[in-house]
VEXSE-388659 format. One record per residue: x, y, z of N, C-alpha, C in turn; residue number from 1. Coordinates in steps of 0.1 Angstrom, whole numbers, plus 2048, in hexadecimal, padded with zeros to 3 digits. Layout:
// residues N
MIZA, n.c1, n.c2, n.c3, ca.c1, ca.c2, ca.c3, c.c1, c.c2, c.c3, num
MIZA, X, Y, Z, X, Y, Z, X, Y, Z, NUM
...
//
This chain:
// residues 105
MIZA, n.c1, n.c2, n.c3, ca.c1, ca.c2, ca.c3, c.c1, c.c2, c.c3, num
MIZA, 64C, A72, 79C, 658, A70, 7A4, 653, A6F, 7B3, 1
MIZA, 65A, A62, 7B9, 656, A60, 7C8, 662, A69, 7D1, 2
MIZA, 65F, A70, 7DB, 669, A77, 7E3, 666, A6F, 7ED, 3
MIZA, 66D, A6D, 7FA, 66D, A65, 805, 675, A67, 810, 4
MIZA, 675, A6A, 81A, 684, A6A, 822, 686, A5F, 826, 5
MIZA, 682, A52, 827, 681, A45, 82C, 68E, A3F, 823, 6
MIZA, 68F, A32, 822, 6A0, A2E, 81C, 692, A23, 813, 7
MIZA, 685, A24, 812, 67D, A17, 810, 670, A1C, 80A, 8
MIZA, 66E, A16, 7FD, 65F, A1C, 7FC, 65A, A0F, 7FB, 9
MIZA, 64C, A0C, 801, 642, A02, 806, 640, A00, 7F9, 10
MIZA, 640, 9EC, 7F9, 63E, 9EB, 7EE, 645, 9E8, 7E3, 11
MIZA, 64C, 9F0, 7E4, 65A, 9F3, 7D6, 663, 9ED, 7D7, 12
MIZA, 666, 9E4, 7CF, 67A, 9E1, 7D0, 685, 9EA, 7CB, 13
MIZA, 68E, 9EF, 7CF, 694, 9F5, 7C9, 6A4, 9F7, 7C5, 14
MIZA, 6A6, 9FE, 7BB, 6B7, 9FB, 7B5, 6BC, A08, 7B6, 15
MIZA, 6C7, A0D, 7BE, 6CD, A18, 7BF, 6D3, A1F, 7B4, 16
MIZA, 6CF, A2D, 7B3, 6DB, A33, 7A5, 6E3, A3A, 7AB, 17
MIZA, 6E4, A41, 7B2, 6F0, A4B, 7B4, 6E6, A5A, 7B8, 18
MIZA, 6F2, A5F, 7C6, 6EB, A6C, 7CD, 6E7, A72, 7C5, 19
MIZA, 6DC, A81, 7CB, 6D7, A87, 7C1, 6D5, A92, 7CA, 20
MIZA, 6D8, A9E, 7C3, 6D7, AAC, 7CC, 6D5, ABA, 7C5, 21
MIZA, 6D0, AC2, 7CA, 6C9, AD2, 7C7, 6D0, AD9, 7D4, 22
MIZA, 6D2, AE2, 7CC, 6D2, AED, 7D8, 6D3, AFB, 7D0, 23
MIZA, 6D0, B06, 7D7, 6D2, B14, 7D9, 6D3, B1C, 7E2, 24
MIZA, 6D2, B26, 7DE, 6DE, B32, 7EA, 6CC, B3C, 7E5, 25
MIZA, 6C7, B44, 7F1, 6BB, B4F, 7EE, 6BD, B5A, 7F4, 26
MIZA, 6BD, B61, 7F3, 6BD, B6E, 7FF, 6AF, B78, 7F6, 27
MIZA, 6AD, B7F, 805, 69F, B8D, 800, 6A3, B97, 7FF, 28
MIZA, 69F, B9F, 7F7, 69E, BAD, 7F5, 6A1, BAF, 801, 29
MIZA, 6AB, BBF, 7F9, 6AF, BC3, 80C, 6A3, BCB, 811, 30
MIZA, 69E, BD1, 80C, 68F, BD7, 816, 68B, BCF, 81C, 31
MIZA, 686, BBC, 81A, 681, BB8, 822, 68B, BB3, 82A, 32
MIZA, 695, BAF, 828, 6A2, BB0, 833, 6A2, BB7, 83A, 33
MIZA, 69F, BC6, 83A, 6A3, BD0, 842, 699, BCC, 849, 34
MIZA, 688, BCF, 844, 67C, BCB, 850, 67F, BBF, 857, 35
MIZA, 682, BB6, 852, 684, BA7, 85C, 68F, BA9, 869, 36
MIZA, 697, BB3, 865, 6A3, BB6, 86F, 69B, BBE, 87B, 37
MIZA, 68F, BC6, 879, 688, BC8, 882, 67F, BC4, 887, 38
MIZA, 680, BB8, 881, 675, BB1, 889, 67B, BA6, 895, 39
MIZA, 686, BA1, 892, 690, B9D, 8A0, 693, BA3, 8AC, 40
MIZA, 68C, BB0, 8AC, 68E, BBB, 8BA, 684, BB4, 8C1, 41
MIZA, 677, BB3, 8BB, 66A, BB2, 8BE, 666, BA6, 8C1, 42
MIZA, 667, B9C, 8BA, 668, B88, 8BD, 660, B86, 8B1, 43
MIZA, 65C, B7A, 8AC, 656, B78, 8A3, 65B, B6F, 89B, 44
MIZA, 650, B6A, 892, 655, B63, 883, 65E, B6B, 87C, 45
MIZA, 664, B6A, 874, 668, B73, 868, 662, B6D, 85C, 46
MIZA, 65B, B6E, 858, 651, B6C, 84C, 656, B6B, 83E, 47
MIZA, 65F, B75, 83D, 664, B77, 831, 670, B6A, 82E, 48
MIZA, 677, B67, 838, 681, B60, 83A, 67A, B53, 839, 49
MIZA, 66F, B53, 83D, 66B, B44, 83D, 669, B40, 831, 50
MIZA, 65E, B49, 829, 65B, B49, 818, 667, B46, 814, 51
MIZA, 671, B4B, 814, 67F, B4D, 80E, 685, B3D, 810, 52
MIZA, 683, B3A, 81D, 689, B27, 81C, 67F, B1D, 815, 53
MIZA, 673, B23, 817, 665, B19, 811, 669, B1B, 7FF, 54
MIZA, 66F, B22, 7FD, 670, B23, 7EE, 682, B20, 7EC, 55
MIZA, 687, B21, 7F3, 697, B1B, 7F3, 693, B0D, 7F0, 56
MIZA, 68C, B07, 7FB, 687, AF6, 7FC, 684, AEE, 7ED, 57
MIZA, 678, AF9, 7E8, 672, AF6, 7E0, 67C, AF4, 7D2, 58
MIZA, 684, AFF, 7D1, 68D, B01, 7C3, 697, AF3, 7C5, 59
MIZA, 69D, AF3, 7D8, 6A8, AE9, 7CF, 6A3, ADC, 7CF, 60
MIZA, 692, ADA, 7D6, 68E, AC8, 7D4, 68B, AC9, 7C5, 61
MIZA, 685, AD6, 7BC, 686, AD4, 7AF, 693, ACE, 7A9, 62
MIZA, 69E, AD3, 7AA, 6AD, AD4, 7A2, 6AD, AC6, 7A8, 63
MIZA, 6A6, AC1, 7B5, 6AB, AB3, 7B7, 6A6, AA9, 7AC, 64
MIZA, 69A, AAA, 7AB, 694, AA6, 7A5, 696, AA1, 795, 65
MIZA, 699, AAF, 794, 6A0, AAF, 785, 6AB, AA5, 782, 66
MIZA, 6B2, AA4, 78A, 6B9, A99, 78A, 6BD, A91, 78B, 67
MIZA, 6B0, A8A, 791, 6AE, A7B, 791, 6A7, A7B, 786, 68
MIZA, 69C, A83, 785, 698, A7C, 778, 69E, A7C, 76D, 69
MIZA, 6AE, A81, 76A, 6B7, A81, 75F, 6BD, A77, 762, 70
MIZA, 6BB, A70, 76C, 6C6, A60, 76E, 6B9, A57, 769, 71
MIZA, 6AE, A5C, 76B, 69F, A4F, 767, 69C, A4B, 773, 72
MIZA, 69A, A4F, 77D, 69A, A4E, 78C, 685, A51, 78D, 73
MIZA, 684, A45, 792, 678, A45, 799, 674, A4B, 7A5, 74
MIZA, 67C, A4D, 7AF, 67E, A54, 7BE, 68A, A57, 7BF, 75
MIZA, 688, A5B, 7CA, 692, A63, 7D0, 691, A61, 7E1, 76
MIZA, 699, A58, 7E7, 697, A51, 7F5, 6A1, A5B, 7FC, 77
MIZA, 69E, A58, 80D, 6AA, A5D, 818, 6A9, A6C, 813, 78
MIZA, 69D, A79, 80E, 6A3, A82, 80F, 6A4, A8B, 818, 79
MIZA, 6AF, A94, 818, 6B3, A9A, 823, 6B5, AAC, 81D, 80
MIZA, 6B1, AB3, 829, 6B3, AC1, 826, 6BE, AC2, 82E, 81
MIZA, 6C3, ACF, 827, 6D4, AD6, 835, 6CA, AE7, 82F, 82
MIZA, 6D1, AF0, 839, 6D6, AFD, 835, 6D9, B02, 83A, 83
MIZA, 6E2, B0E, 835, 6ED, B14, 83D, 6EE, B22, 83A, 84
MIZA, 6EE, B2A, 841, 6F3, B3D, 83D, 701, B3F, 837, 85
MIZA, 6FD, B42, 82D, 707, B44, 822, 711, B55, 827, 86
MIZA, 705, B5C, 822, 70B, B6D, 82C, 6FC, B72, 835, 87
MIZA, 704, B7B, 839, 6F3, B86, 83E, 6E8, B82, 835, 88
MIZA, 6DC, B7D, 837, 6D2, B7F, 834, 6CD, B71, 821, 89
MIZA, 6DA, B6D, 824, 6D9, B63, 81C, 6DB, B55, 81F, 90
MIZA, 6D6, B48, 819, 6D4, B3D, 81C, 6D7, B32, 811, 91
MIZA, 6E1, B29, 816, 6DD, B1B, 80B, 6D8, B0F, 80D, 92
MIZA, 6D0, B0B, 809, 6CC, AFC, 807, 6CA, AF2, 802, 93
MIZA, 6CC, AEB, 808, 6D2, ADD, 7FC, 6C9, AD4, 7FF, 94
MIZA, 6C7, ACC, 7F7, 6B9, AC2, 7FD, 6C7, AB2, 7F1, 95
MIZA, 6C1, AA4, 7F6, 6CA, A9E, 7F4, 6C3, A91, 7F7, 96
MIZA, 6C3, A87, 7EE, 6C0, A77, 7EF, 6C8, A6F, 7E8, 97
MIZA, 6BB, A60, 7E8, 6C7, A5A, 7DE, 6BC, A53, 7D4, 98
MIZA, 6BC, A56, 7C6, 6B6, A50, 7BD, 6B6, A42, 7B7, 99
MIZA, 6AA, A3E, 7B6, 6A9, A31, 7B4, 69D, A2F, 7AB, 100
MIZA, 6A0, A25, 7A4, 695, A1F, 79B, 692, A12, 7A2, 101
MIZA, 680, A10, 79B, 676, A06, 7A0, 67E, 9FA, 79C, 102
MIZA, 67D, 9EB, 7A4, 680, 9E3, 79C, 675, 9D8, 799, 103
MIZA, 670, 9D3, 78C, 662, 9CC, 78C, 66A, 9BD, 78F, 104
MIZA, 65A, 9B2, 798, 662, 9A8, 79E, 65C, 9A1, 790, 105
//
């Protein structure tokens, strides 16, 4: 499976199927919630929070994935992330394109 944010893969002709999207909602343990809350006194990365989106990213470009390849989808063009705080200490993200199969000339 090709991923791309571009609307174009070099080379390729292509035939549109229909959008395609993943998302989830993650939140941390509250201990490391609690430590991360102290770490905004002080400045810094929040580390835990970051792991926490790097693996948000990762789950819903899977579920994206999954889904094109249930339409027969070669790529997946124009993708796009959003995310948004759901409550305290929790996150959703949705990652989102549009699937398409190769077309041979």
């Amino acid at each position: 499976m090709i991923l791309v944010n571009t609307d174009y893969i070099t080379g390729k002709q292509l035939e549109t199927i229909t959008l395609v999207k993943g998302s989830t909602i993650q939140t941390k343990h509250f201990g490391k919630d609690l430590m991360q809350s102290f770490k905004t006194l002080v400045g810094g990365e929040l580390k835990s929070y970051t792991e926490m989106m790097d693996e948000a990213r990762a789950l819903a470009t899977k579920r994206m994935v999954a889904e094109a390849e249930a339409l027969g989808a070669d790529a997946v063009i124009n993708i796009r992330y959003a995310s948004s705080a759901v409550m305290q200490g929790a996150a959703e993200v949705i990652v989102y394109g549009t699937a398409v199969k190769f077309v041979e000339n």
